[in-house]
DSSP file (Angstrom, degrees, kcal/mol; ACC not computed):
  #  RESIDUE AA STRUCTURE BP1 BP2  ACC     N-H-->O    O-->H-N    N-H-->O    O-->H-N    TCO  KAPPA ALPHA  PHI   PSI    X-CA   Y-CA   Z-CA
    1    1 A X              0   0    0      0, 0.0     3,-0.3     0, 0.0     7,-0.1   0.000 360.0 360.0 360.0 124.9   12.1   35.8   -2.5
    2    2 A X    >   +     0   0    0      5,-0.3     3,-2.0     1,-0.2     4,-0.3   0.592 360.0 134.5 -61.0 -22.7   14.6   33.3   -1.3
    3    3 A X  T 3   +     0   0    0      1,-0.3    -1,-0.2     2,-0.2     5,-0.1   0.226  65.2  56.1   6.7 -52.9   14.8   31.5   -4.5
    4    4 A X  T 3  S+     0   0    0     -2,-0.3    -1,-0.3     1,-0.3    -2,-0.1   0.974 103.6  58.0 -40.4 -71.2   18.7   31.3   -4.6
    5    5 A X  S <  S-     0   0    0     -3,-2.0    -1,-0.3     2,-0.2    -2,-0.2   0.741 122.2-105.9 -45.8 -39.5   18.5   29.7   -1.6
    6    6 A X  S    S+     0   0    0     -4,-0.3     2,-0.4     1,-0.2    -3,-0.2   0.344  91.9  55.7 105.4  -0.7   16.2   26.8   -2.8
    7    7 A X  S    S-     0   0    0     -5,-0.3    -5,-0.3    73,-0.0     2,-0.2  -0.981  73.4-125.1-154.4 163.7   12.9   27.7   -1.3
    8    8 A X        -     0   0    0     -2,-0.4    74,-0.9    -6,-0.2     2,-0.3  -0.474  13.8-141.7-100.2 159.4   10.6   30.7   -1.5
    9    9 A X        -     0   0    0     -2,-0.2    66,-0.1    72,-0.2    67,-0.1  -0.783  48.2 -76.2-113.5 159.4    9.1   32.8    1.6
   10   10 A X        -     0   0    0     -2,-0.3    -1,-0.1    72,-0.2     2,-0.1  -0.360  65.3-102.7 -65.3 157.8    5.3   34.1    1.3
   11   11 A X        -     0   0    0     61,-0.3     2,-0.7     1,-0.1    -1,-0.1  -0.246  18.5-103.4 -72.2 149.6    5.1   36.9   -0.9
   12   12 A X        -     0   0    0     56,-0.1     2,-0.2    -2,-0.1    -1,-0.1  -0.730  50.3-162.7 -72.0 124.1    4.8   40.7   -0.5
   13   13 A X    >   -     0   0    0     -2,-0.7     3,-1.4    59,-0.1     4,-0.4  -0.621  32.6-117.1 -93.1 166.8    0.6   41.4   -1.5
   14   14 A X  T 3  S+     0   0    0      1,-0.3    -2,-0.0     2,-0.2    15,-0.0   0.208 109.5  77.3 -98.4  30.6   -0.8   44.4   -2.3
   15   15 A X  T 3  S+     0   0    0      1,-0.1    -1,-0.3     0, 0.0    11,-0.1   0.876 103.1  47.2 -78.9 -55.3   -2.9   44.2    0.8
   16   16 A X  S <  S+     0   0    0     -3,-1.4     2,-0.3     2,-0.0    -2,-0.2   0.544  77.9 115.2 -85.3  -1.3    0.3   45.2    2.2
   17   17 A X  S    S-     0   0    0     -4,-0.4     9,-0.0     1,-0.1    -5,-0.0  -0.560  77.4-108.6 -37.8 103.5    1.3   47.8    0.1
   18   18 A X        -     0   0    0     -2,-0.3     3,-0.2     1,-0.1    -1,-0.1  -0.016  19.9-137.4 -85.9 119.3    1.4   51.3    2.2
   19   19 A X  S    S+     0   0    0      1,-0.2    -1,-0.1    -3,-0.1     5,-0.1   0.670 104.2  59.3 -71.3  -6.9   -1.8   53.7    0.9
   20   20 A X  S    S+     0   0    0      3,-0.1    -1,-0.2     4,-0.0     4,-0.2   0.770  81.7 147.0 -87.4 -24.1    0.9   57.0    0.9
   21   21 A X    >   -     0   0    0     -3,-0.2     3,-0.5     1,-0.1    -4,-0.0   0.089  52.7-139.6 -25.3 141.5    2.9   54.9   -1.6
   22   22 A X  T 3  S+     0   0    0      1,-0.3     2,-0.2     2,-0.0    -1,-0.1   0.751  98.1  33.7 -69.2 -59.7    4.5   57.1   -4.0
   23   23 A X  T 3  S-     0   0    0     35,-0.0    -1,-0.3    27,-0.0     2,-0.2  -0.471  84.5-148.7-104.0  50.1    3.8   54.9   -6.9
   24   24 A X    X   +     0   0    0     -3,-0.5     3,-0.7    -4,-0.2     4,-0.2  -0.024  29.7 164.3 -66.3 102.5    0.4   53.3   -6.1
   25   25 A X  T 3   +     0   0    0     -2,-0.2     4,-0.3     1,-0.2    -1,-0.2   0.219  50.1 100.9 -93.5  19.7    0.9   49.6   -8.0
   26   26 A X  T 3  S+     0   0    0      2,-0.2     3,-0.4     1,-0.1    -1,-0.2   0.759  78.0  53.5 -57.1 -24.7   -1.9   48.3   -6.2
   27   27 A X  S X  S+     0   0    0     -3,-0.7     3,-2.8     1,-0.2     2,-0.2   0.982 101.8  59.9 -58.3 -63.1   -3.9   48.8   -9.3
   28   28 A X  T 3  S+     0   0    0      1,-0.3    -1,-0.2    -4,-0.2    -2,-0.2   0.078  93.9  60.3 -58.8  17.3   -1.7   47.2  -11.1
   29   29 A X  T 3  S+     0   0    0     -3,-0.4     2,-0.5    -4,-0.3    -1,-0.3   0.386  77.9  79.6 -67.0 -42.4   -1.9   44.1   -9.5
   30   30 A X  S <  S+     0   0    0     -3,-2.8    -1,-0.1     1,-0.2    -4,-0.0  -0.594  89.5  64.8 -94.2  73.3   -5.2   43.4  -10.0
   31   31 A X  S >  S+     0   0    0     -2,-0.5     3,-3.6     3,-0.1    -1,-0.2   0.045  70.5 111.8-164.9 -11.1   -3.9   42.3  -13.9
   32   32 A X  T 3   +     0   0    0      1,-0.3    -2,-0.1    -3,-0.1    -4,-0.0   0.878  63.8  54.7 -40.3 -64.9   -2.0   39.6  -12.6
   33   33 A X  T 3  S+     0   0    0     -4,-0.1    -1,-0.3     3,-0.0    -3,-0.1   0.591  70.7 117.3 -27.1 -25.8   -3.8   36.9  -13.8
   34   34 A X  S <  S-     0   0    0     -3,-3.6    -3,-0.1     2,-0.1     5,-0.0  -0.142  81.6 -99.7 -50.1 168.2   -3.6   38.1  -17.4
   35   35 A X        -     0   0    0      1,-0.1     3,-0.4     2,-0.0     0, 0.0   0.021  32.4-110.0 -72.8-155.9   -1.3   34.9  -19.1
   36   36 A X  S >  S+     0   0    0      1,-0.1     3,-1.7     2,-0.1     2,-0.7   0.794 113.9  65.6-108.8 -52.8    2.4   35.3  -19.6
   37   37 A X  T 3  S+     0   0    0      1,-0.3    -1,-0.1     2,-0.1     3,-0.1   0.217  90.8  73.9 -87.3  39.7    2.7   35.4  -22.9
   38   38 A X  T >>  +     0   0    0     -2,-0.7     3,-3.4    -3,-0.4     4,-1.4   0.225  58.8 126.1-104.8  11.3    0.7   38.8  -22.6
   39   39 A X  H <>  +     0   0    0     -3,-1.7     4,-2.1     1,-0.3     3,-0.3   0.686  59.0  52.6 -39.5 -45.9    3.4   40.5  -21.2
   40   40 A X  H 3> S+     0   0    0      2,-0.2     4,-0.8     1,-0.2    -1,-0.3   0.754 112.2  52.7 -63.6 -23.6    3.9   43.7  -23.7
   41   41 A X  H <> S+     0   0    0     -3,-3.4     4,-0.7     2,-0.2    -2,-0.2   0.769 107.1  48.5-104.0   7.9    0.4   44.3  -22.9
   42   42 A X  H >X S+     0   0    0     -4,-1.4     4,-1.8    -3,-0.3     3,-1.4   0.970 116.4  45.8 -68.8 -72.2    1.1   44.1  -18.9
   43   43 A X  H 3X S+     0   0    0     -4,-2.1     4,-0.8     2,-0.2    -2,-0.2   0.460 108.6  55.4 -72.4 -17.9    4.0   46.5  -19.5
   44   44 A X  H 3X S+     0   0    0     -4,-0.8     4,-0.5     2,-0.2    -1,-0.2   0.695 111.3  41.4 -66.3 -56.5    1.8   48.7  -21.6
   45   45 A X  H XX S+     0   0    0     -3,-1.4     4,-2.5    -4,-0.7     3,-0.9   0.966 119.7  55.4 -74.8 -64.4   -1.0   49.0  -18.6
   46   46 A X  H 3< S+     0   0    0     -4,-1.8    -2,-0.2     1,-0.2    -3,-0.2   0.609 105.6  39.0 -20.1 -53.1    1.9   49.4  -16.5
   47   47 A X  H >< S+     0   0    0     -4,-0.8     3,-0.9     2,-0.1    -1,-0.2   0.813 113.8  61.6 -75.4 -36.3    3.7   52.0  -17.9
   48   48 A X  H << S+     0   0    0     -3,-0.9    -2,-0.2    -4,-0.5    -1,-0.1   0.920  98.9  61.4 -58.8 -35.9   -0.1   53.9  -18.6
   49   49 A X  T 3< S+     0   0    0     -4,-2.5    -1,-0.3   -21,-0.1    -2,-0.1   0.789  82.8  97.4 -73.9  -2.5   -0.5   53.9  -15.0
   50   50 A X  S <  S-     0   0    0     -3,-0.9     2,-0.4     1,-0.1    -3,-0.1   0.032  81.9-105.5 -54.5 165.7    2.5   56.1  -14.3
   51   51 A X    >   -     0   0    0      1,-0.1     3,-3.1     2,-0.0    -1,-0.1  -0.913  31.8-103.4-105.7 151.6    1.8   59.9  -13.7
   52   52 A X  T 3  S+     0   0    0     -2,-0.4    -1,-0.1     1,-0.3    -2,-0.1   0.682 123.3  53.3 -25.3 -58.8    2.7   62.4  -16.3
   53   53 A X  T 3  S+     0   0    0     -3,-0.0    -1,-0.3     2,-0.0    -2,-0.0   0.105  79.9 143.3 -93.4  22.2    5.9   63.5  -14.5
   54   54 A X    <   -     0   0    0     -3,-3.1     2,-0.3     3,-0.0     3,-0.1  -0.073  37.9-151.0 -35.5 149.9    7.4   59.5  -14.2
   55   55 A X    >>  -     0   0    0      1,-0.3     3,-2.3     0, 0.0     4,-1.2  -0.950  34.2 -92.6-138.9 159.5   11.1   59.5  -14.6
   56   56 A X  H 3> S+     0   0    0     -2,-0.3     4,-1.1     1,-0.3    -1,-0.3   0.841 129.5  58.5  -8.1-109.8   13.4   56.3  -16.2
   57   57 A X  H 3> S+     0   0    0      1,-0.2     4,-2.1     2,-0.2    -1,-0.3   0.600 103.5  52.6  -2.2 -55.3   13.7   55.3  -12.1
   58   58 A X  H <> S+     0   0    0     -3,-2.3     4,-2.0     1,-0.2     3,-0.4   0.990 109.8  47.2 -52.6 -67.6    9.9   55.0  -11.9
   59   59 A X  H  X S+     0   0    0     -4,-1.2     4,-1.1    -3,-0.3    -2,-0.2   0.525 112.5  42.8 -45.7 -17.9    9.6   52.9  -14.5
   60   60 A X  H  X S+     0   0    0     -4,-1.1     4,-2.3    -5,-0.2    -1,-0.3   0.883 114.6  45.8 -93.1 -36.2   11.8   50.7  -14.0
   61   61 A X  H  X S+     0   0    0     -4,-2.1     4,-3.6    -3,-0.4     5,-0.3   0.983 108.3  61.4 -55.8 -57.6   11.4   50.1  -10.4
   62   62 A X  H  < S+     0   0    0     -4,-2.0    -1,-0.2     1,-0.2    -2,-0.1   0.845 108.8  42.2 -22.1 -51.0    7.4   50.0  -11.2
   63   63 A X  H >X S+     0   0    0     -4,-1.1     4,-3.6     2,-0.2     3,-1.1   0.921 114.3  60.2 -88.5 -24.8    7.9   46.7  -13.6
   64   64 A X  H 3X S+     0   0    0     -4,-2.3     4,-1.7     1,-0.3     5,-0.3   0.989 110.2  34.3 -12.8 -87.7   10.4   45.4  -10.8
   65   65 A X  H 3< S+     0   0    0     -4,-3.6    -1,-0.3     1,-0.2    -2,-0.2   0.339 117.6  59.0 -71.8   2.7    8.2   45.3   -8.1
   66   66 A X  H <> S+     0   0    0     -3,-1.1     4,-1.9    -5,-0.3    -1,-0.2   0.768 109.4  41.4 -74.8 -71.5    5.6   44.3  -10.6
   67   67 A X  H >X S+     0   0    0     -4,-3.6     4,-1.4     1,-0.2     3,-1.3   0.939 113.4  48.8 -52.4 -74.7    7.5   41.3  -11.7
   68   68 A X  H 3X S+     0   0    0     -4,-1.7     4,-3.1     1,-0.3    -1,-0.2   0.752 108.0  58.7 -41.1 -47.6    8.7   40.0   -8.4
   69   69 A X  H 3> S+     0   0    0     -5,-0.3     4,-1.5     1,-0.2    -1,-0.3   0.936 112.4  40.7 -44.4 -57.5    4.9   40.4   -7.0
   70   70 A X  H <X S+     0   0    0     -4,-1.9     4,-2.0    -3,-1.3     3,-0.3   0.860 109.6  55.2 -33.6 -55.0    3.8   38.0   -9.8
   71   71 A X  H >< S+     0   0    0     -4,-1.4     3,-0.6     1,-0.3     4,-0.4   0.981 112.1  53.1 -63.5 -57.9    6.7   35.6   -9.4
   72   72 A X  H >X S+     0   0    0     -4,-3.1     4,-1.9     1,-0.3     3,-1.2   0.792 105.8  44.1 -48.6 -34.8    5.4   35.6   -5.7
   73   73 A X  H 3X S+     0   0    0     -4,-1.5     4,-2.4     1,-0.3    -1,-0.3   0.806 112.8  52.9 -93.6 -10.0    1.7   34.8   -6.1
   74   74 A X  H << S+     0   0    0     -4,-2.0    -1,-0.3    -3,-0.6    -2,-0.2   0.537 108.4  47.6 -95.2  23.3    2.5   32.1   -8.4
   75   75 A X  H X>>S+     0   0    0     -3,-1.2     5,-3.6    -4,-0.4     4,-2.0   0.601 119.3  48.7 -67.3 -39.9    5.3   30.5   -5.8
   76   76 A X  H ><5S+     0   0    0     -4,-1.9     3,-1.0    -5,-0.3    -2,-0.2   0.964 114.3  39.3 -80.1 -61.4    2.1   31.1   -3.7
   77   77 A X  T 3<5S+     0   0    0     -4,-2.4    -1,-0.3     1,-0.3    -3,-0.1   0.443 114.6  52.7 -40.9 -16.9   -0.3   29.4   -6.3
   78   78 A X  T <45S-     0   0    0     -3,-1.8    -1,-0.3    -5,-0.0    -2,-0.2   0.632 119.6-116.0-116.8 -31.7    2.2   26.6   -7.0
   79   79 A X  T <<5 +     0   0    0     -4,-2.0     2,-1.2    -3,-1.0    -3,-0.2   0.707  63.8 154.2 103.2  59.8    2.2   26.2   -3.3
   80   80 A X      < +     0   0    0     -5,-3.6     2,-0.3    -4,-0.2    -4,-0.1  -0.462  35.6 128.9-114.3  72.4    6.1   27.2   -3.1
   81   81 A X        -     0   0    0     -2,-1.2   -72,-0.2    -6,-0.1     2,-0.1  -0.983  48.1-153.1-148.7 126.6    6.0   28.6    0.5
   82   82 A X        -     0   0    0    -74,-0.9     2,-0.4    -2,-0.3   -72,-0.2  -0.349  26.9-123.9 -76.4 161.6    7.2   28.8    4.0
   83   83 A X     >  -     0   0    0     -2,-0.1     4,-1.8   -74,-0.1     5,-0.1  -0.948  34.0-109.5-109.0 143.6    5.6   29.6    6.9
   84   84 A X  H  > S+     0   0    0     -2,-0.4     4,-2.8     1,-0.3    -1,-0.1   0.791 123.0  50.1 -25.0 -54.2    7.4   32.8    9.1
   85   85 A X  H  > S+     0   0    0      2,-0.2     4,-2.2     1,-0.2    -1,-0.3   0.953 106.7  53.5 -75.3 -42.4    8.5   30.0   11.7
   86   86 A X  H  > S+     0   0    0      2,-0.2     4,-2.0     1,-0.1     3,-0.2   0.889 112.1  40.6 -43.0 -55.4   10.1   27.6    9.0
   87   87 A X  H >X S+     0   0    0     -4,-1.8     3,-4.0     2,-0.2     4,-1.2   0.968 109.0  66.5 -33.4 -84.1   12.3   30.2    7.5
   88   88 A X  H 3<>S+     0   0    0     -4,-2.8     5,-4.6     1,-0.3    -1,-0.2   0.577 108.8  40.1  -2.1 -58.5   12.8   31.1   11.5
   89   89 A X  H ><5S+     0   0    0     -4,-2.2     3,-0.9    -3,-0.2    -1,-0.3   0.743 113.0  49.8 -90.1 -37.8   14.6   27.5   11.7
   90   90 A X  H <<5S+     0   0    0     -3,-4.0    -2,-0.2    -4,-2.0    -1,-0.2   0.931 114.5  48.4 -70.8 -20.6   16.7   27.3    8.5
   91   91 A X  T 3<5S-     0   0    0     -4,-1.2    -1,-0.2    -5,-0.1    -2,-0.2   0.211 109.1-125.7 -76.8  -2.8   17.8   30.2    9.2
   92   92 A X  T < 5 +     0   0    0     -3,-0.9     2,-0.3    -5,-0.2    -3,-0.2   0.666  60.3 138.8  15.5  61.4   18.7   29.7   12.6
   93   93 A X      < -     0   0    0     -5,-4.6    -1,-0.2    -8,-0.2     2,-0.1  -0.594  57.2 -96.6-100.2 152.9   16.6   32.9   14.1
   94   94 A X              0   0    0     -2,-0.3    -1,-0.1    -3,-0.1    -6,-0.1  -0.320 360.0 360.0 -62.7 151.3   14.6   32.8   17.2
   95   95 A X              0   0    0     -2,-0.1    -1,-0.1    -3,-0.1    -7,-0.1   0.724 360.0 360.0 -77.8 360.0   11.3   32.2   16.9
């Protein structure tokens, strides 16, 4: 997410998520929806989905990349999104 910047780029989805992943949070994805102010019980399913041998580092990274996935599909819901070429052009990258 560009955010700093003043506008957002499309989000990572869990389409795109890798199937060897380490940490498969593709499950946990599908929770997204839940409202905000359910948040202890998002971090709750979160944590549950860990495997027995999880270390301090899993977990934290997990609700990372948890939050920032969220943040992303609601820029994406809110419609707070670039297209690949736009970015391309503020940035001044070839297309």
């Amino acid at each position: 997410m560009l955010s700093a910047l003043g506008f957002h780029v499309q989000p990572f989805l869990a389409a795109s998520i890798p199937v060897a992943f380490d940490l498969d949070i593709r499950d946990s994805l599908a929770m997204s929806t839940t409202p905000e102010s359910d948040i202890k019980s998002k971090v709750r399913e979160t944590i549950d989905s860990l495997p027995a041998d999880a270390t301090w580092d899993d977990v934290m990274y997990r609700l990372y990349v948890r939050q920032k996935i969220e943040a992303g599909l609601k820029d994406v819901e809110l419609g707070r999104t670039l297209s690949v070429s736009e970015v391309r052009t503020r940035f001044g990258l070839p297309e």
